[in-house]
N, CA and C atoms as an extended XYZ file, in Angstrom:
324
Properties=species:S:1:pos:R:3:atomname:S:1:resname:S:1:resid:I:1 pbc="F F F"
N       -34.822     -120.242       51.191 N   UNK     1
C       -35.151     -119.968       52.586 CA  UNK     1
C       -36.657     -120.082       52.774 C   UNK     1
N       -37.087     -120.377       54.122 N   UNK     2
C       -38.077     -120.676       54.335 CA  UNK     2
C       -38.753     -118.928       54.330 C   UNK     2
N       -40.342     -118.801       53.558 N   UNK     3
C       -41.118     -117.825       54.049 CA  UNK     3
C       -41.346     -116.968       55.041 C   UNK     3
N       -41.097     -117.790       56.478 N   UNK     4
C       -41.282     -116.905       57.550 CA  UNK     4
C       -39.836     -116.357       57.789 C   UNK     4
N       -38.698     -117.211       57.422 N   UNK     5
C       -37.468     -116.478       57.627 CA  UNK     5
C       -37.267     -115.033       56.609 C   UNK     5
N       -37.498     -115.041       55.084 N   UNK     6
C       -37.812     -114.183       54.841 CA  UNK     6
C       -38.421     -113.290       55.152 C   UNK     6
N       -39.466     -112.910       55.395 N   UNK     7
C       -40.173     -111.943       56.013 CA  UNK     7
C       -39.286     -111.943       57.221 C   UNK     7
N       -38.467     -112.411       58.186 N   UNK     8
C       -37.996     -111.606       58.974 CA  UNK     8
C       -36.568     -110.576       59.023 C   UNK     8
N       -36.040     -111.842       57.420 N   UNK     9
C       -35.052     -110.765       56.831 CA  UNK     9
C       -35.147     -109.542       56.396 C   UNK     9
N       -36.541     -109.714       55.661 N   UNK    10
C       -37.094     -108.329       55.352 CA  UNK    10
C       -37.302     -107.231       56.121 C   UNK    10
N       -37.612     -107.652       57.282 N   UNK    11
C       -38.387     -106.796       58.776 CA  UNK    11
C       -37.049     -105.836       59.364 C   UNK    11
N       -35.999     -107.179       59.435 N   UNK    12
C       -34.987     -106.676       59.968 CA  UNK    12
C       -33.511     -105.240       59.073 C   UNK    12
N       -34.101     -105.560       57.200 N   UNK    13
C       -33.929     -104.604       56.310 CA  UNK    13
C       -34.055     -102.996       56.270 C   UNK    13
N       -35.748     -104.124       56.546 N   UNK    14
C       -36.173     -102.580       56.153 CA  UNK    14
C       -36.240     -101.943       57.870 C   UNK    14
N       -35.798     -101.712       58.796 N   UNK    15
C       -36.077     -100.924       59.799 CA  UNK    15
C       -34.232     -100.114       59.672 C   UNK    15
N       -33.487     -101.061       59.693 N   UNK    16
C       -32.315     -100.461       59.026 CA  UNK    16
C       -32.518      -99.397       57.703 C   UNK    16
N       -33.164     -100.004       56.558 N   UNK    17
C       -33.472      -98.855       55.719 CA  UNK    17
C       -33.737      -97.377       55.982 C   UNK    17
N       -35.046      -97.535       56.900 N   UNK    18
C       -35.867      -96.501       57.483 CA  UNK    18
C       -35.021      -95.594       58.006 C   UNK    18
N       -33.931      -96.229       59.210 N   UNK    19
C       -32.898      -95.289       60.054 CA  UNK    19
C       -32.392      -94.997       58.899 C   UNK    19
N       -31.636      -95.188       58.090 N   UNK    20
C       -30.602      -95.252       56.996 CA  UNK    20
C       -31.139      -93.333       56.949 C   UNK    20
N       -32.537      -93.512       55.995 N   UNK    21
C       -33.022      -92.363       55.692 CA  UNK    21
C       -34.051      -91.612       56.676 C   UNK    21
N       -34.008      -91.683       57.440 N   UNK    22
C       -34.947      -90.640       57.850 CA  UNK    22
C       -33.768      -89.461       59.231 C   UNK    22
N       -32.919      -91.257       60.033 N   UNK    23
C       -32.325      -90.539       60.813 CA  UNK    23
C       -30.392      -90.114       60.316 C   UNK    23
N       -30.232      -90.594       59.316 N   UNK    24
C       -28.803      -90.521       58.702 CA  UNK    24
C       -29.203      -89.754       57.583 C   UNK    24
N       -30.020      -89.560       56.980 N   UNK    25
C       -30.074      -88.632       55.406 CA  UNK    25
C       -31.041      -87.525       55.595 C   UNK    25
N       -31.705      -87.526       56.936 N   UNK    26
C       -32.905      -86.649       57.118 CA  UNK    26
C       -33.901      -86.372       55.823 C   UNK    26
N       -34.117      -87.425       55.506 N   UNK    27
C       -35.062      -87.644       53.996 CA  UNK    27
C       -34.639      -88.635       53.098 C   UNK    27
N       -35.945      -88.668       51.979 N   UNK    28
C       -35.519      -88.603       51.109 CA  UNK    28
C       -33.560      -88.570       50.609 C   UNK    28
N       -33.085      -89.204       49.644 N   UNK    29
C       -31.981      -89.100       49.114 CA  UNK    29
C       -31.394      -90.064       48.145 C   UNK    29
N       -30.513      -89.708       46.905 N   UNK    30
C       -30.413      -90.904       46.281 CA  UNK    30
C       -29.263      -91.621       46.992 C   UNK    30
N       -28.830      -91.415       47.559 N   UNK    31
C       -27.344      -92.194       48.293 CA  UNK    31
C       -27.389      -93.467       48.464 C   UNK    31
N       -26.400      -94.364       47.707 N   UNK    32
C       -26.687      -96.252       47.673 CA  UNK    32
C       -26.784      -96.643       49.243 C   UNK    32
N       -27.055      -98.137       49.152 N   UNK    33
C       -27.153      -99.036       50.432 CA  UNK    33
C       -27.053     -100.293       49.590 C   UNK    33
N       -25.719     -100.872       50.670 N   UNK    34
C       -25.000     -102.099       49.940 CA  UNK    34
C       -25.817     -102.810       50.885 C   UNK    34
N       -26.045     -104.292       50.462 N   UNK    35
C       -26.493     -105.113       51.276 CA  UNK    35
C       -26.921     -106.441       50.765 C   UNK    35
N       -26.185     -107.554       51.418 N   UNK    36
C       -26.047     -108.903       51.324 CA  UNK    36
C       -26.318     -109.747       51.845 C   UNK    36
N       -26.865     -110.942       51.685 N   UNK    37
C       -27.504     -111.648       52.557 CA  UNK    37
C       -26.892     -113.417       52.058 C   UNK    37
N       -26.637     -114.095       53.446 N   UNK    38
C       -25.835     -115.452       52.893 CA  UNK    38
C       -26.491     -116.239       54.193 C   UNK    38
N       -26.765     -117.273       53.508 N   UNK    39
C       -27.425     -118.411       54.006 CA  UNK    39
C       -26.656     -119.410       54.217 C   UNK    39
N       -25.574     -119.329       56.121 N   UNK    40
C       -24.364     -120.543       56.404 CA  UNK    40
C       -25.064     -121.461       57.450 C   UNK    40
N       -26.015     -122.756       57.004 N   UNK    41
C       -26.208     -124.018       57.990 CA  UNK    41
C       -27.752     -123.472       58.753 C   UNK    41
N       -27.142     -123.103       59.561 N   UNK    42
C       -28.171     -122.621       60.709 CA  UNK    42
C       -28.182     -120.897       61.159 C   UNK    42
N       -27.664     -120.204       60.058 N   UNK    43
C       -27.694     -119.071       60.186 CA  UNK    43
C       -27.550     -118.087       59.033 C   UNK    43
N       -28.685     -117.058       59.161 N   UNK    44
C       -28.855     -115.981       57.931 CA  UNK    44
C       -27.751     -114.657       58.744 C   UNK    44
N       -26.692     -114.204       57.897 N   UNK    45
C       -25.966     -113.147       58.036 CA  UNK    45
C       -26.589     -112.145       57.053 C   UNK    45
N       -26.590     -111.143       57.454 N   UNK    46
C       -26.924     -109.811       56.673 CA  UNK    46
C       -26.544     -108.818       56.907 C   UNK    46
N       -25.506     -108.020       55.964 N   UNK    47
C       -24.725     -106.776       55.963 CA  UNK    47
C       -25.062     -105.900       55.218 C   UNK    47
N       -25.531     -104.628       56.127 N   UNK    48
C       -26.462     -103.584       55.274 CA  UNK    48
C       -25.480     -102.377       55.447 C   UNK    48
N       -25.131     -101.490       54.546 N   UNK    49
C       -23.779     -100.646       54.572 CA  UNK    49
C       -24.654      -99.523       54.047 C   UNK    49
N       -24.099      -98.295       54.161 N   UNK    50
C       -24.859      -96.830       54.184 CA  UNK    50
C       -23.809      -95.826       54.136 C   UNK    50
N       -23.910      -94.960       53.816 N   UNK    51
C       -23.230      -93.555       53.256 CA  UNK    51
C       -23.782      -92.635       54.254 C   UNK    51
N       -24.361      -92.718       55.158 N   UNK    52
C       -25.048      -91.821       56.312 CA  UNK    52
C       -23.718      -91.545       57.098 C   UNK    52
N       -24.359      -90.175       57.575 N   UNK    53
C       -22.851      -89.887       58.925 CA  UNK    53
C       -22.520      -91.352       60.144 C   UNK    53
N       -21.710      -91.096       60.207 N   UNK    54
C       -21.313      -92.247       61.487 CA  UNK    54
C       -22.413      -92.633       62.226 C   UNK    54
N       -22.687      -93.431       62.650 N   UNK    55
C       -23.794      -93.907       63.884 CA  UNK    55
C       -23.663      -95.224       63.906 C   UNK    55
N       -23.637      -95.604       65.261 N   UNK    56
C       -23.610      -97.224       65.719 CA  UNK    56
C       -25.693      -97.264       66.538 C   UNK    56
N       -26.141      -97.593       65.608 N   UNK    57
C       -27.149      -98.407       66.126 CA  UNK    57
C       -27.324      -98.819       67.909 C   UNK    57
N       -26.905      -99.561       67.994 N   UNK    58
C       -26.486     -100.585       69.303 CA  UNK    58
C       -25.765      -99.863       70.264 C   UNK    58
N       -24.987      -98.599       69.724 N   UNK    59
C       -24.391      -98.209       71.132 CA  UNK    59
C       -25.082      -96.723       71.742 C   UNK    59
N       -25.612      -97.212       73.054 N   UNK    60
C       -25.611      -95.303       73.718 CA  UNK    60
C       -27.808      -95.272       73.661 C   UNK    60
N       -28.135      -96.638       72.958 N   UNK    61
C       -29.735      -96.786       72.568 CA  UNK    61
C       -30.128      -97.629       73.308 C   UNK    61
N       -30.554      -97.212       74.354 N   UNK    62
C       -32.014      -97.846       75.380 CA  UNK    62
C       -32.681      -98.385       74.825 C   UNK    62
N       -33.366      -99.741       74.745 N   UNK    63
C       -33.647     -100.723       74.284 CA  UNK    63
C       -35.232     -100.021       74.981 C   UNK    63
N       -36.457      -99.848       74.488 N   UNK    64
C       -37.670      -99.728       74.947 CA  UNK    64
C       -38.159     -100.990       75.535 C   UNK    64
N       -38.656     -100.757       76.907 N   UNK    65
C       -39.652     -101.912       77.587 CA  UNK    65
C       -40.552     -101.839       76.850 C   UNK    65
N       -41.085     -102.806       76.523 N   UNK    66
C       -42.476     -102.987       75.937 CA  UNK    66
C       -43.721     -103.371       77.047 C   UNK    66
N       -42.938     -103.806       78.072 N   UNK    67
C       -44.454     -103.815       79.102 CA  UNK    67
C       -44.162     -102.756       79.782 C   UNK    67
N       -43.488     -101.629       79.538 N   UNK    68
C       -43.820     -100.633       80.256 CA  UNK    68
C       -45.382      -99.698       79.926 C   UNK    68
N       -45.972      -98.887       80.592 N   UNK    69
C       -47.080      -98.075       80.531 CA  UNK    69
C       -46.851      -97.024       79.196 C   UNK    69
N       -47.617      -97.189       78.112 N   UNK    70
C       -47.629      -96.136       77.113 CA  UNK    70
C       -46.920      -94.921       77.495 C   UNK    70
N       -47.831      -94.433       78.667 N   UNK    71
C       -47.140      -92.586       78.862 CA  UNK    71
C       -45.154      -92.915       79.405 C   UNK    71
N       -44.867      -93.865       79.840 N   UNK    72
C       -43.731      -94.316       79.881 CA  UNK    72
C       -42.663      -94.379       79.692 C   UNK    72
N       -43.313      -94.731       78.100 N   UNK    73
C       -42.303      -94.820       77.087 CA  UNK    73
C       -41.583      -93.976       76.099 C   UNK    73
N       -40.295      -93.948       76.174 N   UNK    74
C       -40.100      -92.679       74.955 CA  UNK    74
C       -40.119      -92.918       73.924 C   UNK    74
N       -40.465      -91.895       72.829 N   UNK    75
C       -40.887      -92.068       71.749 CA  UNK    75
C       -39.605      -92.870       70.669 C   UNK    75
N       -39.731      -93.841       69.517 N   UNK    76
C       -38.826      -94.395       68.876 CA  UNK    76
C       -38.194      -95.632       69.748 C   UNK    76
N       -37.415      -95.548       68.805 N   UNK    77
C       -36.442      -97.234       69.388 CA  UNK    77
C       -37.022      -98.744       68.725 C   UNK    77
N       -38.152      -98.593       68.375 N   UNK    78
C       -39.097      -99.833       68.160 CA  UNK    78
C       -38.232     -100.518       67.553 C   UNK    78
N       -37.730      -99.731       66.261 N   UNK    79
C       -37.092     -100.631       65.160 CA  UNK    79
C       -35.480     -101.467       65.672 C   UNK    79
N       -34.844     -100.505       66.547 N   UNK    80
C       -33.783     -101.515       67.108 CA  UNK    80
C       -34.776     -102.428       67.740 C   UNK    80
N       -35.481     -102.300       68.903 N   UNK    81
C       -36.371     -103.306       69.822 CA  UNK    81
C       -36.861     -104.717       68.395 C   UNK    81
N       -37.029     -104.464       67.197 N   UNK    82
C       -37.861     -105.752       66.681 CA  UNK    82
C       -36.392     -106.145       66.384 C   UNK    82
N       -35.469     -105.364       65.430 N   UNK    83
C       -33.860     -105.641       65.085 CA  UNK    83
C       -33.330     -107.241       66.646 C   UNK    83
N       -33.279     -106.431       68.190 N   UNK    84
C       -32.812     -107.100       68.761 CA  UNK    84
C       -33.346     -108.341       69.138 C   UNK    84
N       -34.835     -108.044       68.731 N   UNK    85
C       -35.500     -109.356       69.351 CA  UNK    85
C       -35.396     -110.895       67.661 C   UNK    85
N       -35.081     -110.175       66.707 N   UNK    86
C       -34.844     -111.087       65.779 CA  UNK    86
C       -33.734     -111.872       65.373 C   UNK    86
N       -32.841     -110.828       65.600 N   UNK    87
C       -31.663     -111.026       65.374 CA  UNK    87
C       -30.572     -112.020       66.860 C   UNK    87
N       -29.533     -113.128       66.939 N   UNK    88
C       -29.254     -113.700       67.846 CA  UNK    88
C       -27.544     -112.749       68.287 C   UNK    88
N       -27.199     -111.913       66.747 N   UNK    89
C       -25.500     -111.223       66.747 CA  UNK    89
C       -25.786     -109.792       65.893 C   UNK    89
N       -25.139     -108.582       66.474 N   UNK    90
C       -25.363     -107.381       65.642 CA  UNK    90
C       -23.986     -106.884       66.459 C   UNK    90
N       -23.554     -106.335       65.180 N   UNK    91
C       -21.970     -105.720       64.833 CA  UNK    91
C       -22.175     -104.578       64.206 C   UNK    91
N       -21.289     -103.487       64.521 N   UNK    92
C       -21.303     -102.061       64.404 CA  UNK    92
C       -20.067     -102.103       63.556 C   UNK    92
N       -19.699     -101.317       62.452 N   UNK    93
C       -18.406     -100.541       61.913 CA  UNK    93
C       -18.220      -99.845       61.131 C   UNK    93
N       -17.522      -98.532       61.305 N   UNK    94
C       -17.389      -97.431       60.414 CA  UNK    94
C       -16.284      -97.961       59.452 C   UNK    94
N       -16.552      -98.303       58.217 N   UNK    95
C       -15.444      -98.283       57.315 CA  UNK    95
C       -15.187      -97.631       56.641 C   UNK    95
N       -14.365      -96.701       56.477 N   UNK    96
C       -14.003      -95.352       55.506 CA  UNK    96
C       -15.132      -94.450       55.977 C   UNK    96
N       -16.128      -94.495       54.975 N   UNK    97
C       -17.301      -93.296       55.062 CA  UNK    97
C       -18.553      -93.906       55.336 C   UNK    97
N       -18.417      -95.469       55.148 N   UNK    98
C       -19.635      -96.131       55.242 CA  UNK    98
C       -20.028      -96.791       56.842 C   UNK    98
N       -20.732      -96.833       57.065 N   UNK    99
C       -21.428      -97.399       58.270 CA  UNK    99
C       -21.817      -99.018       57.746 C   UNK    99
N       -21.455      -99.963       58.468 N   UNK   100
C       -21.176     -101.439       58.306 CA  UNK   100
C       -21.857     -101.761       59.218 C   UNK   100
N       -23.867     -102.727       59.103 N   UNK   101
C       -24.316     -103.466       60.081 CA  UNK   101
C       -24.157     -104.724       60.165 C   UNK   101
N       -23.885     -105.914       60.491 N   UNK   102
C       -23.549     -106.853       60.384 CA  UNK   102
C       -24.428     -107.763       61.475 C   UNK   102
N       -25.565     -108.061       61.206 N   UNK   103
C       -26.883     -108.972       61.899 CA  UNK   103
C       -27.084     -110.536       61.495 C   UNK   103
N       -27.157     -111.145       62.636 N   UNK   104
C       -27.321     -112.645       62.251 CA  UNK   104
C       -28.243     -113.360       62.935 C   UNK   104
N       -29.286     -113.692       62.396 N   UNK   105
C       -31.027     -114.610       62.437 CA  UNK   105
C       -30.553     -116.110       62.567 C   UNK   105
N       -31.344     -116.663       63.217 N   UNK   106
C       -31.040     -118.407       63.445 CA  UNK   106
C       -31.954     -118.648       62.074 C   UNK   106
N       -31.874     -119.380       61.599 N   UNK   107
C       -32.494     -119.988       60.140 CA  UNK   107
C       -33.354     -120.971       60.801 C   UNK   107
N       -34.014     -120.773       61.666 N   UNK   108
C       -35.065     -121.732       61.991 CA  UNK   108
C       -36.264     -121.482       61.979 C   UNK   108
């Protein structure tokens, strides 16, 4: 894969990571995170899976204006906001105990 696509796979990882633990584990924790990444034609899929309580990302989360006025804005969201602006498909699913993200980047 090209460099800049990397780094946006990465971007789009690690902000999932971050929620994973700060807002699903409230810390620190050793609890795994499955996650795969496949390169089909013209598109990077990436499925990042978590042991955190239930939560859908994408649903019930106000997307932050970014040209709105600082005092404006409420605090957080950024990381869905870079997630949506990178990503072209994002899929939510609770399977058993795990939380299933399922994000897809144009490979261009």
């Amino acid at each position: 894969m090209p460099s800049r696509l990397i780094r946006r796979v990465q971007l789009v990882v690690e902000e999932l990571f971050v929620n994973t633990v700060t807002h699903g584990h409230g810390g620190d924790c050793e609890a795994p995170v499955d996650l795969s990444v496949s390169l089909d034609g013209d598109h990077v899929t990436v499925v990042y899976e978590d042991t955190a309580p239930a939560f859908n990302p994408f649903a019930g989360v106000e997307t932050p204006d970014p040209a709105a006025p600082l005092e404006a804005r409420s605090v957080g969201h950024l990381g869905l906001l870079l997630i949506s602006q990178l990503t072209e498909r994002r899929e939510y699913a609770r399977t058993g105990h795990r939380n299933c993200v399922t994000v897809e980047l144009p490979a261009r």
